[in-house]
C-alpha positions, 0 to 999 in steps of 0.5 A: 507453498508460502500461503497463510495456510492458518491464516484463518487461525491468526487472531487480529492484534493492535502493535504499536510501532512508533509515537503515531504508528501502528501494525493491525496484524490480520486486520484484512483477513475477513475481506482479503477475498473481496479485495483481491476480485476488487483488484482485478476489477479495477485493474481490468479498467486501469492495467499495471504497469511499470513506471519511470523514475525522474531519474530513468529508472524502471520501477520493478513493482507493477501499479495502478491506482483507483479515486479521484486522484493516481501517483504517477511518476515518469520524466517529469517528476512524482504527483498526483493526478485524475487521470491516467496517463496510459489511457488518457481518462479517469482513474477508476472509482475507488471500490466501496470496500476499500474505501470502508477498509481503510476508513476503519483501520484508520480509526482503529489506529486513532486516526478519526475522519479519514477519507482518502481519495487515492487508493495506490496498488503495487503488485510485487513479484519476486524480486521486486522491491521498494527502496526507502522514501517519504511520501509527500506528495500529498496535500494535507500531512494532518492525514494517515497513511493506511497500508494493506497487505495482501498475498505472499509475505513481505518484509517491511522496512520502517525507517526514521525521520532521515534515510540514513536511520536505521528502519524497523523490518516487520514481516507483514503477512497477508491480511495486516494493515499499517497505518502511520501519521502525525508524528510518524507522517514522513517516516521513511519506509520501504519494501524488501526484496520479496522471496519466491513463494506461492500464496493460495489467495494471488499465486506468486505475487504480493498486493499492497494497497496505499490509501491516501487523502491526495488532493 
């Protein structure tokens, strides 16, 4: 069992990482429950699925997403848009829990008046991983990224302005938030291979909230 067994036991704690960029370990922790029933509710409506790369390749992370706005990707290339293109209608709303979670970290993390209107959410099996990118697809680069994790641990890679730079692994545990903008905004950044493992709170599966102003 990979499960926080003492997570109730880990005290939050505020880490800078880079100019720009924070860890805020086991921020979540006192909601990581009502996220994970705000999940299944939103995935219920918006089912995960697998997308396609512009270049063919099949992601080996699962996602949905919930806002006004959705990344999606496919033959045509990565964007934003309303609605989702496996059922031809709006993205679900996006949970007033996530949107108070990620509104407070950001401001934790010095970032005043976020509001994002895209809430991306990637299940991670074991084996899945997410290679080094920048995320810039979105409209205004003046606003955070506020990253969630939730479920079995995860290494993740925080990388430099170039994707030849040399990342920073964290090891980020169910429950820690990170958040990034500023001089930090078009940081690369990724996700390991995640390890086997159960975890009490999602079973054999990791959770990663992306909330993002998009539009």
């Amino acid at each position: 069992m990979t499960g926080d067994l003492f997570a109730a036991l880990r005290a939050p704690a505020i880490e800078p990482i880079a100019d720009g960029a924070t860890w805020l370990r086991a921020y979540a922790d006192d909601d990581a429950v009502a996220l994970i029933q705000a999940i299944e509710q939103v995935t219920t409506q918006s089912p995960f699925r697998q997308m396609q790369t512009p270049g063919g390749y099949t992601m080996s992370v699962a996602m949905s997403n919930c806002g006004e706005l959705g990344w999606v990707t496919d033959r045509r290339g990565y964007r934003y848009q309303h609605e989702d293109p496996l059922l031809q209608q709006p993205w679900p709303t996006m949970p007033g829990i996530f949107l108070e979670l990620a509104v407070r970290a950001a401001a934790a993390a010095g970032f005043n008046d976020f509001l994002p209107d895209a809430c991306l959410i990637n299940r991670y099996a074991p084996g899945a991983r997410m290679s080094l990118h920048q995320d810039k697809n979105e409209s205004d680069m003046a606003q955070p990224i506020v990253s969630v994790s939730l479920g079995l641990p995860a290494t993740f890679l925080f990388g430099g302005a170039e994707r030849a730079d040399r990342p920073v692994r964290m090891r980020l545990e169910s429950g820690d938030v990170v958040v990034w903008g500023g001089p930090a905004r078009l940081r690369f950044h990724g996700v390991d291979t995640l390890a086997q493992g159960t975890h009490a709170l999602t079973g054999e599966c990791r959770y990663n909230l992306t909330f993002r102003k998009a539009g």
